[in-house]
Rosetta silent file (secondary structure, phi, psi, omega in degrees, C-alpha in Angstrom):
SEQUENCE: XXXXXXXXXXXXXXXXXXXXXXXXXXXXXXXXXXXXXXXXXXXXXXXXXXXXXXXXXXXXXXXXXXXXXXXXXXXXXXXXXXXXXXXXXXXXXXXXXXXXXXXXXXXXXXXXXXXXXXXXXXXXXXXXXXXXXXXXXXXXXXXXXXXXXXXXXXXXXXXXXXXXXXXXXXXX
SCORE:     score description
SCORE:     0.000 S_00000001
   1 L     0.000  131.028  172.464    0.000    0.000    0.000 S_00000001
   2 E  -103.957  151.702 -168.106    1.069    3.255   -1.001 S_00000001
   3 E  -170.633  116.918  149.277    0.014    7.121    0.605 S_00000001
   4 E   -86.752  131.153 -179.380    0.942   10.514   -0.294 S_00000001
   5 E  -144.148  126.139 -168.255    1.133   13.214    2.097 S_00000001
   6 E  -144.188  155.786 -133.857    1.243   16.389    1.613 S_00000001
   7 L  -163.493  168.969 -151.804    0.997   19.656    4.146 S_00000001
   8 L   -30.314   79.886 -177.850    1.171   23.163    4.218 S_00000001
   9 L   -86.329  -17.519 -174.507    1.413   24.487    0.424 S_00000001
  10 L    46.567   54.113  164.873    0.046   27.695    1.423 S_00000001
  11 L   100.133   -6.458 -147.158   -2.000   28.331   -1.833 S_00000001
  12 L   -95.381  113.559 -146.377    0.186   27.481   -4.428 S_00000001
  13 H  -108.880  -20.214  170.998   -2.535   25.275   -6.228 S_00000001
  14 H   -56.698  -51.493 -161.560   -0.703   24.824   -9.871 S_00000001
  15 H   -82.210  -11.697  166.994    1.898   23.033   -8.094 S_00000001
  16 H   -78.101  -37.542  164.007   -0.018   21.143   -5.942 S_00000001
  17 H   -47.690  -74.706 -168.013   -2.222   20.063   -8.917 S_00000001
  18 H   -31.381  -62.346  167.881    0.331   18.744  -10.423 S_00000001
  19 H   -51.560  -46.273 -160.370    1.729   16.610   -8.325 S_00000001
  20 H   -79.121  -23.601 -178.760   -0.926   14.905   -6.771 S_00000001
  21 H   -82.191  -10.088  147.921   -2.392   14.449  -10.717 S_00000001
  22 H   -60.647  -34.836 -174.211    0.965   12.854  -11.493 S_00000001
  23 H   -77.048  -60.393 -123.746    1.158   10.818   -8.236 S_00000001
  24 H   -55.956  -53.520  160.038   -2.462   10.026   -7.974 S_00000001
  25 H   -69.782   15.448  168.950   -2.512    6.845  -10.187 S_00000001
  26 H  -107.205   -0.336 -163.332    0.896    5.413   -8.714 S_00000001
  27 L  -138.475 -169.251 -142.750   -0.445    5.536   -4.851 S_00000001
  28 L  -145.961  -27.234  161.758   -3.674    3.933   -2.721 S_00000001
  29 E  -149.349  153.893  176.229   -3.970    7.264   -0.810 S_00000001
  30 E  -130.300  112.844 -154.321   -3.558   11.127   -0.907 S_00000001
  31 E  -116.492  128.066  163.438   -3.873   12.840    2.280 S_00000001
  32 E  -112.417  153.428 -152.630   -3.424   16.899    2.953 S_00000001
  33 L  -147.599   42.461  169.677   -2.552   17.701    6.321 S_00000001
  34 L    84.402  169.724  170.538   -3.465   21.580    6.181 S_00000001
  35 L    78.148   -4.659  179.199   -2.579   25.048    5.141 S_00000001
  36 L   -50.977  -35.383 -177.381   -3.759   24.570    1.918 S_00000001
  37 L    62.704    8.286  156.905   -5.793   27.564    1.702 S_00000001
  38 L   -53.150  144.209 -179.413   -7.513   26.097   -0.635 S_00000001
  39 L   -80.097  147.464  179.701  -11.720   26.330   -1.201 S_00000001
  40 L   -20.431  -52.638 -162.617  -14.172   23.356   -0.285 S_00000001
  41 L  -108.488   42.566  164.774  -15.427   22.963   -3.156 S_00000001
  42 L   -83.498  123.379  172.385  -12.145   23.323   -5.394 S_00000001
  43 H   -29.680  -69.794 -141.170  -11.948   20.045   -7.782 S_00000001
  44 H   -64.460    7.266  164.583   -8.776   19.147   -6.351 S_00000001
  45 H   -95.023   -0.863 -163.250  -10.177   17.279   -3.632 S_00000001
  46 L   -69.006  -23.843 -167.195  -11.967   15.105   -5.888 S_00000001
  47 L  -100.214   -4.892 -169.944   -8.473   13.500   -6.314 S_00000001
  48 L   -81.509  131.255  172.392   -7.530   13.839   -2.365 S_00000001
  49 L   -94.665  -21.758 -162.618   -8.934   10.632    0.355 S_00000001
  50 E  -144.256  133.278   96.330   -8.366   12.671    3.544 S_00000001
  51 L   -29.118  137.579  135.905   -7.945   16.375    4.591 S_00000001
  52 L  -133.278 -156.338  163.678   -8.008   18.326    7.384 S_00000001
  53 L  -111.179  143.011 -163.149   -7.639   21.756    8.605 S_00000001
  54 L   -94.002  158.731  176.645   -4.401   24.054    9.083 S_00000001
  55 L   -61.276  -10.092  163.809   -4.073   26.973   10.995 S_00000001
  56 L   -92.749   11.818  161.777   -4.257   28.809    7.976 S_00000001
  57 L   -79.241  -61.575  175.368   -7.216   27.719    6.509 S_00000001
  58 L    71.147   20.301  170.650   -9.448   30.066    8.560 S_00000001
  59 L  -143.196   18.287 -173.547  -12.344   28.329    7.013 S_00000001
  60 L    25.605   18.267  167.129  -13.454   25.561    8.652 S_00000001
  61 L   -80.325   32.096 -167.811  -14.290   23.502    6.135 S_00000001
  62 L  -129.250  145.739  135.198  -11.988   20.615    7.317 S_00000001
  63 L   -96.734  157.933 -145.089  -12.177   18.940   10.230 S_00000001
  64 L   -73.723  -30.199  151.511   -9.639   19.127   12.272 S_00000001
  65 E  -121.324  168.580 -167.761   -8.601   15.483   12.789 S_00000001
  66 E  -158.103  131.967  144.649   -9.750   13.011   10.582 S_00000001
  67 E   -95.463  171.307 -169.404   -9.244    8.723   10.973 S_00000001
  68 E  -151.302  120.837 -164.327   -8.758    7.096    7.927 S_00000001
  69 E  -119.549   94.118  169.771   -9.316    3.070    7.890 S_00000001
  70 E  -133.585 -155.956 -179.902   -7.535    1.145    5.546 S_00000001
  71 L   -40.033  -16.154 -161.119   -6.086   -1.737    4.529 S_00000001
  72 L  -124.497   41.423  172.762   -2.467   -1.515    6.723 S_00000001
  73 E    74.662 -176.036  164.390   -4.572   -0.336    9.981 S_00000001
  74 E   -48.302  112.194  163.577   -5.443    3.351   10.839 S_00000001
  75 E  -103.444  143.962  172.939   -4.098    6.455    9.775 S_00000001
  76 E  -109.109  128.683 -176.807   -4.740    9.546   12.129 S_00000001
  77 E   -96.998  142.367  153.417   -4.641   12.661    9.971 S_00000001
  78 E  -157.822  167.618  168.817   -4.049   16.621   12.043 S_00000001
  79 L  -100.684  -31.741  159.476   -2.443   19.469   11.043 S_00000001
  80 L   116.282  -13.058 -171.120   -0.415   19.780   14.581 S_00000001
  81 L   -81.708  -39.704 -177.545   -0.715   23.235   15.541 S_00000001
  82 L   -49.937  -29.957  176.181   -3.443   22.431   18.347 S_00000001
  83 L   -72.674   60.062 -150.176   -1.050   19.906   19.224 S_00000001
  84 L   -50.357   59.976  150.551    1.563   22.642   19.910 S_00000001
  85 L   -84.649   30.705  168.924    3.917   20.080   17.501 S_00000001
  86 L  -113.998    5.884  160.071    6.590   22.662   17.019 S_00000001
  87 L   -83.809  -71.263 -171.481    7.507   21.884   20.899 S_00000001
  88 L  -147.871  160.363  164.868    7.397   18.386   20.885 S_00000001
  89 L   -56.513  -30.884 -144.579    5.034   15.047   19.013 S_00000001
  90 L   -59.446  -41.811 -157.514    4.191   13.657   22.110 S_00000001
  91 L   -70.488  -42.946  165.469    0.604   14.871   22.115 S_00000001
  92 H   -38.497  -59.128 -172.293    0.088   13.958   18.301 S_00000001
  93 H  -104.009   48.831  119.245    1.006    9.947   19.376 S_00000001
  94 H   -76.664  -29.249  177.874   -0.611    9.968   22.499 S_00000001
  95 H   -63.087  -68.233  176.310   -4.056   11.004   20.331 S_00000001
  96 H   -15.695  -57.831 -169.923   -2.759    8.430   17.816 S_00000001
  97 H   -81.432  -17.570 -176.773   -2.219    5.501   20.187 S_00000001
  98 H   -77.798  -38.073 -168.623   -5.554    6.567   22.062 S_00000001
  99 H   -76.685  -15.951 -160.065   -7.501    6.400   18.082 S_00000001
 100 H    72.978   24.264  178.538   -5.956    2.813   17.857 S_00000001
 101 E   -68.964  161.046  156.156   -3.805    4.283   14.813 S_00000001
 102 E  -119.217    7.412 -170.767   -1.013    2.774   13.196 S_00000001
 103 E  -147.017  121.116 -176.472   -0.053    5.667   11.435 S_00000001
 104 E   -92.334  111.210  149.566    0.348    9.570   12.680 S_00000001
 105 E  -103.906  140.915  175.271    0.500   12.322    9.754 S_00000001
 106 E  -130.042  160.887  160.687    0.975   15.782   10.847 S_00000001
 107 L  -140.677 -124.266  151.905    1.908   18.810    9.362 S_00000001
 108 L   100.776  -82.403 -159.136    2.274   22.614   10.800 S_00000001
 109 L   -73.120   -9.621  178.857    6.000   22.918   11.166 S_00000001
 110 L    90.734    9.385 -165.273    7.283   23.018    7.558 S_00000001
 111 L  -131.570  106.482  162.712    9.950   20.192    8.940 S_00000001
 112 L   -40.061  142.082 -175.719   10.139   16.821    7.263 S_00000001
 113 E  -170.700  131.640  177.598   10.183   14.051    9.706 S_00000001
 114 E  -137.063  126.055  156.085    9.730    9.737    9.824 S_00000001
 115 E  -131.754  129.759  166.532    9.927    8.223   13.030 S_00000001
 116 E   -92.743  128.837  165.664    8.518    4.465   14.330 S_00000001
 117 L   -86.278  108.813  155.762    7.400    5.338   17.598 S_00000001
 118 L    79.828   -3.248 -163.097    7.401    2.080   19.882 S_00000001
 119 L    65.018   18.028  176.484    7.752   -0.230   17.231 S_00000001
 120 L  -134.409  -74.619 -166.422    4.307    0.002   16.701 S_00000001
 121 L   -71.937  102.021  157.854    3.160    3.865   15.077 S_00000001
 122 E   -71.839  119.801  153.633    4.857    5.578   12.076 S_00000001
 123 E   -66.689  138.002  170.255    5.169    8.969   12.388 S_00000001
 124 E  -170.452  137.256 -172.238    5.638   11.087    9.357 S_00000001
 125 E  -125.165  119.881 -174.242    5.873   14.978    8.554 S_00000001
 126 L   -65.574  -23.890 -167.166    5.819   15.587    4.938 S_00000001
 127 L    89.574 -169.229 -155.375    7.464   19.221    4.997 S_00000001
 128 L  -144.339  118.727  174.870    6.115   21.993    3.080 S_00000001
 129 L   -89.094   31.098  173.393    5.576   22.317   -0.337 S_00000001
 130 L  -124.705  -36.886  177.103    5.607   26.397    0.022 S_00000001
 131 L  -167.836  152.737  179.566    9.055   26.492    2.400 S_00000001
 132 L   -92.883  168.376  173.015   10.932   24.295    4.673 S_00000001
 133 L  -124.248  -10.161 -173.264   11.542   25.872    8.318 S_00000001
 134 L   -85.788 -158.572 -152.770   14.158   22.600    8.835 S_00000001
 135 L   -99.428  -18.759 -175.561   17.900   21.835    8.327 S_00000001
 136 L   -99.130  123.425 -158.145   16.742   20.102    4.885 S_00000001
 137 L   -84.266   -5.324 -174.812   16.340   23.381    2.158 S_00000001
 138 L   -56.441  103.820  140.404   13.426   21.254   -0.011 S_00000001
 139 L   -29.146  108.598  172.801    9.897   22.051   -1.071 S_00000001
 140 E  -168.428  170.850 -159.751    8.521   18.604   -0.264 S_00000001
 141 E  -134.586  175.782 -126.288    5.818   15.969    0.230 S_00000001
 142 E  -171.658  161.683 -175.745    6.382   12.433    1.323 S_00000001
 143 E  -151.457  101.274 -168.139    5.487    9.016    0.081 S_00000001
 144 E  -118.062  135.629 -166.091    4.897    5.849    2.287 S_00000001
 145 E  -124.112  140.763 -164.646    4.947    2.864    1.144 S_00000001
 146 E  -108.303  105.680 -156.326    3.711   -0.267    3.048 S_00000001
 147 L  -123.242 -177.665 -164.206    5.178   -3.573    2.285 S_00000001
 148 L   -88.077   26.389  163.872    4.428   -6.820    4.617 S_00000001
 149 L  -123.316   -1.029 -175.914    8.304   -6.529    6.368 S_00000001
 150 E   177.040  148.839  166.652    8.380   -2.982    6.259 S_00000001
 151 E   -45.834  101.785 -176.202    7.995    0.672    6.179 S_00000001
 152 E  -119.218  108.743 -177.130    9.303    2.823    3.690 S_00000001
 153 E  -114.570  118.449 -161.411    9.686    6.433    3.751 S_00000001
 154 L  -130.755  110.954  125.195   10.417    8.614    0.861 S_00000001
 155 L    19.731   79.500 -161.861   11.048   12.268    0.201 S_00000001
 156 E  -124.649  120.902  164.655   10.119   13.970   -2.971 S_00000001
 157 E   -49.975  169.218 -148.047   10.895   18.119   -3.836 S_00000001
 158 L   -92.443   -0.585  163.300    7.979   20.045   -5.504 S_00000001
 159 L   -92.744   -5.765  147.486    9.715   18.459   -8.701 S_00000001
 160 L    95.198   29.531  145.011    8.717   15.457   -8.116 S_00000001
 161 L   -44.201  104.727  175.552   12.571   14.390   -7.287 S_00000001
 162 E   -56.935  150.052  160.352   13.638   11.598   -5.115 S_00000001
 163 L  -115.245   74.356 -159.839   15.527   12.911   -2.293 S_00000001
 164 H   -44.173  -47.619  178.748   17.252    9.710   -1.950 S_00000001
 165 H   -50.474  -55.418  141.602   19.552   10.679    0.813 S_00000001
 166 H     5.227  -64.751 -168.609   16.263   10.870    2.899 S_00000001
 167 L   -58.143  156.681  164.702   14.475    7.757    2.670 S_00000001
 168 E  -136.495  177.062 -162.645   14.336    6.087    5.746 S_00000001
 169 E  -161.687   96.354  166.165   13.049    2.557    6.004 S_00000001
 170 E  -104.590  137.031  175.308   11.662    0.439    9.456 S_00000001
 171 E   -44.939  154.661 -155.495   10.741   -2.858   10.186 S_00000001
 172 L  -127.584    0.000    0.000    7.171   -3.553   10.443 S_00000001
């Protein structure tokens, strides 16, 4: 199983198009994880499975957490700011592990991030396809791919570019 995730584009709706209508027939899900600033009823969600809302939506047509039930267990969708995740995650996988998830996406800080929490919950922060705030300088969106020994997490620039150096990869 494959899932795209992608967070805090802050408007920029060409480039966001793009992507997800190039990814969209190579993956199993497409998830946004806020900030889009995009409108409700803009097409592009037609191609999207899960949303929610960023602090920078201001329009409440998201909700604010979202589960998502599929084949490879739960994913819990947020965008992270109520979750004050630019201190720390903890709050993010305590909701997670409370939802029964097996998978946390967040967005919010602009800072790519894959972690397995516990050996049971992937964590995974796609970055920002309008600016990074991290130590990595990339426009970028994430790609997880679910195989039955393991976890694979991969890194792509608003150019649709492996960032190979990136990937990270845990046992399942």
């Amino acid at each position: 199983m494959k899932m795209m995730i992608l967070s805090d584009n802050h408007g920029r709706w060409k480039k966001v198009y793009d992507i997800v209508k190039e990814v969209r027939p190579t993956v199993d899900y497409i998830f946004h994880l806020g900030d889009s600033e995009f409108e409700q009823d803009d097409s592009i969600w037609e191609l999207i499975d899960g949303a929610v809302e960023g602090n920078m939506d201001g329009t409440h047509y998201y909700p604010m957490e979202q589960i998502i039930d599929t084949p490879e267990g739960k994913v819990y969708l947020v965008h992270g700011h109520v979750q004050s995740v630019n201190r720390t995650n903890s709050a993010v996988i305590e909701l997670a592990k409370e939802r029964g998830a097996n998978f946390v996406f967040h967005g919010h800080t602009h800072q790519l991030k894959s972690e397995l929490i516990d050996d049971e919950l992937l964590l995974v922060n796609p970055g920002s396809l309008n600016n990074s705030r991290g130590i990595h300088p990339y426009k970028t969106y994430a790609i997880v791919n679910v195989t039955k020994d393991e976890y694979e997490v991969t890194f792509y620039d608003e150019d649709m570019k492996l960032l190979e150096e990136l990937t990270q990869t845990y046992p399942r």
